[in-house]
C-alpha positions as CSV (number, residue, x, y, z in Angstrom):
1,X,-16.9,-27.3,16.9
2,X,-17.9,-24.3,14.7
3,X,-21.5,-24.2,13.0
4,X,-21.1,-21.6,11.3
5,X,-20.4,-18.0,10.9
6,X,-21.9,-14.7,9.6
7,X,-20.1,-11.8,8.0
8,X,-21.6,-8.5,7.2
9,X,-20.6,-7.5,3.2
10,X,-20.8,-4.2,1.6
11,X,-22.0,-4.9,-1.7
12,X,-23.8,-8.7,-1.2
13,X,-23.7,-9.3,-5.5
14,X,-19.7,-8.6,-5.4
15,X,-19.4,-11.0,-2.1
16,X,-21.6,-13.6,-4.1
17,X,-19.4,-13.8,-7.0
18,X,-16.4,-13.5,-5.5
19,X,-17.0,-16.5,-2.8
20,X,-18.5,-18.7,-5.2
21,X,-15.3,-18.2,-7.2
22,X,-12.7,-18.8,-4.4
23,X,-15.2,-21.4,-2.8
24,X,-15.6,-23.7,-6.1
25,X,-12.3,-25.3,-5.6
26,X,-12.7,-26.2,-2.2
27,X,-15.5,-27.2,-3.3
28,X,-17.7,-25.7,-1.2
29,X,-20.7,-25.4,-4.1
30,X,-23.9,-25.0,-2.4
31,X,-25.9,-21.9,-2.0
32,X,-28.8,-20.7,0.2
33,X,-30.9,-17.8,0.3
34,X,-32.7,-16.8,3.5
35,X,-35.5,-14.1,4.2
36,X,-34.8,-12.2,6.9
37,X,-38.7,-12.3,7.5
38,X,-38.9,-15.7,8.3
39,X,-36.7,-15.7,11.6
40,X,-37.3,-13.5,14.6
41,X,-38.0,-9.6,14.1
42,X,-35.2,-8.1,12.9
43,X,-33.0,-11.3,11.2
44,X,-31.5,-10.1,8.0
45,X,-31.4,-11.7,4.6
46,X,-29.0,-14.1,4.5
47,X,-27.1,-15.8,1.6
48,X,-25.2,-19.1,2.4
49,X,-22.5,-20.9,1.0
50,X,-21.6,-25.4,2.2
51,X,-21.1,-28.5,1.4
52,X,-21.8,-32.4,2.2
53,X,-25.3,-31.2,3.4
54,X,-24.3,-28.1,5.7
55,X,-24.5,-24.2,5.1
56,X,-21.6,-22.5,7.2
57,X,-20.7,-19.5,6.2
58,X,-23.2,-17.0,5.2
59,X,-23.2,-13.4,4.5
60,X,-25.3,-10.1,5.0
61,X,-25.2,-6.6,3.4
62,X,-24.5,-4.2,6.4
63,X,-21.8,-2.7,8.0
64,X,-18.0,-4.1,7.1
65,X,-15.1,-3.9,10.0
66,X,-13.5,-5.9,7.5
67,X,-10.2,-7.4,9.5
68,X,-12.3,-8.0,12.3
69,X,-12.1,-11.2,11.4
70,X,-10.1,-14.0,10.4
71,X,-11.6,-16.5,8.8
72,X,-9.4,-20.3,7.8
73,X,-11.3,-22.5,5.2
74,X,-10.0,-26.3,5.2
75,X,-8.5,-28.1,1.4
76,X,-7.9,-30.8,0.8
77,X,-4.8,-30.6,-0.4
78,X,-2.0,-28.3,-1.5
79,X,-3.3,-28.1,-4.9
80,X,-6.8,-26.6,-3.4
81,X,-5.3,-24.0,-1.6
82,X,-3.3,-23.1,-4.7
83,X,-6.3,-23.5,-6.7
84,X,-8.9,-21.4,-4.3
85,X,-6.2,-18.4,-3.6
86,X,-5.6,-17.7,-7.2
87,X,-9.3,-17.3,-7.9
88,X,-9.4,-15.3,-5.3
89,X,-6.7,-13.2,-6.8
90,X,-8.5,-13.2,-9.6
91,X,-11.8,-12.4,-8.3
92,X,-9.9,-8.8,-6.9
93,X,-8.5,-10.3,-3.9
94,X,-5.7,-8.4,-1.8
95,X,-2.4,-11.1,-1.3
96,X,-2.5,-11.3,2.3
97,X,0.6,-14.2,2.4
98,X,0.9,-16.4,-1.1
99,X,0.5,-20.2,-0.7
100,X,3.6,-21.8,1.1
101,X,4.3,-23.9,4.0
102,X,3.6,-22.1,6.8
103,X,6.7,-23.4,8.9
104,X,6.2,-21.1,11.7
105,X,3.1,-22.9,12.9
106,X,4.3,-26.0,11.2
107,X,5.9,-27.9,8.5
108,X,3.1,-29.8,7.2
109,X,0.7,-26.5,8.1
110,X,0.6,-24.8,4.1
111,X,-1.8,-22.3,3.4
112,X,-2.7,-19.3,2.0
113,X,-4.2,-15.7,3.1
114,X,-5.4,-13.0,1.2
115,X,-8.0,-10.1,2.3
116,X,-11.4,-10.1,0.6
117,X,-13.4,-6.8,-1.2
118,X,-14.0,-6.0,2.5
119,X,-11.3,-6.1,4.1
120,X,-11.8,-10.0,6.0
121,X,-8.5,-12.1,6.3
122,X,-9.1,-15.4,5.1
123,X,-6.6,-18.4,4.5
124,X,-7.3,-21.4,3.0
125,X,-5.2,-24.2,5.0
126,X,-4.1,-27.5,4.3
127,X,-3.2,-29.4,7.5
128,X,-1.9,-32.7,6.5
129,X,-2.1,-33.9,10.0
130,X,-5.7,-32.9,10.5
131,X,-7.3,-32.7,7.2
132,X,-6.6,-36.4,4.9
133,X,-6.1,-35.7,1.6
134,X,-9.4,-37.0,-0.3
């Protein structure tokens, strides 16, 4: 099982508002800030992003290979991943694949992709097999 994961951003105050936007129907609503100084020599700042207790997914200003990664965020529902990929969209995100069944992989697997101001690939999935609707 995944922990979490760390992204490097170009401009952290663009990432911040544009996550917090795409992640507030997920409802992924908690933030962190970490100081670098406190880890081990060398850890960067930090700025996190969870829910239901955890921080997963954090970023740090520093050099982008932007589709380097591919990144899949879980809703809840169909209506989430409608809901998170047209802030996205709104936020300045590139369509990467509009929200539809995805019947390819499967026809209960409906999601939605876009690329982020870096270039990342993230979808936003609703699995109705693996993730209950709440």
């Amino acid at each position: 099982m995944l922990d979490h994961v760390f992204i490097s951003v170009s401009d952290i105050n663009r990432s911040l508002a544009f996550y917090t936007a795409v992640f507030k129907p997920l409802g992924i609503l908690n933030r962190v800030d970490y100081d670098g100084k406190d880890g081990p020599p060398g850890h960067p700042d930090l700025k996190g992003f969870g829910a239901d207790g955890r921080i997963f997914f954090w970023l740090r200003e520093g050099t982008v290979e932007g589709r380097a990664a591919h990144i899949g965020f879980v809703a809840k529902n169909t209506d989430e991943v409608d809901a998170a990929y047209n802030a996205a969209i709104a936020a300045g995100a590139t369509d990467n694949g509009g929200p539809s069944a995805r019947l390819y992989y499967d026809p209960r697997y409906y999601a939605a992709n876009f690329l982020d101001p870096d270039g990342y690939s993230i979808e936003i999935v609703y699995k109705s097999w693996q993730h209950p609707q709440a």
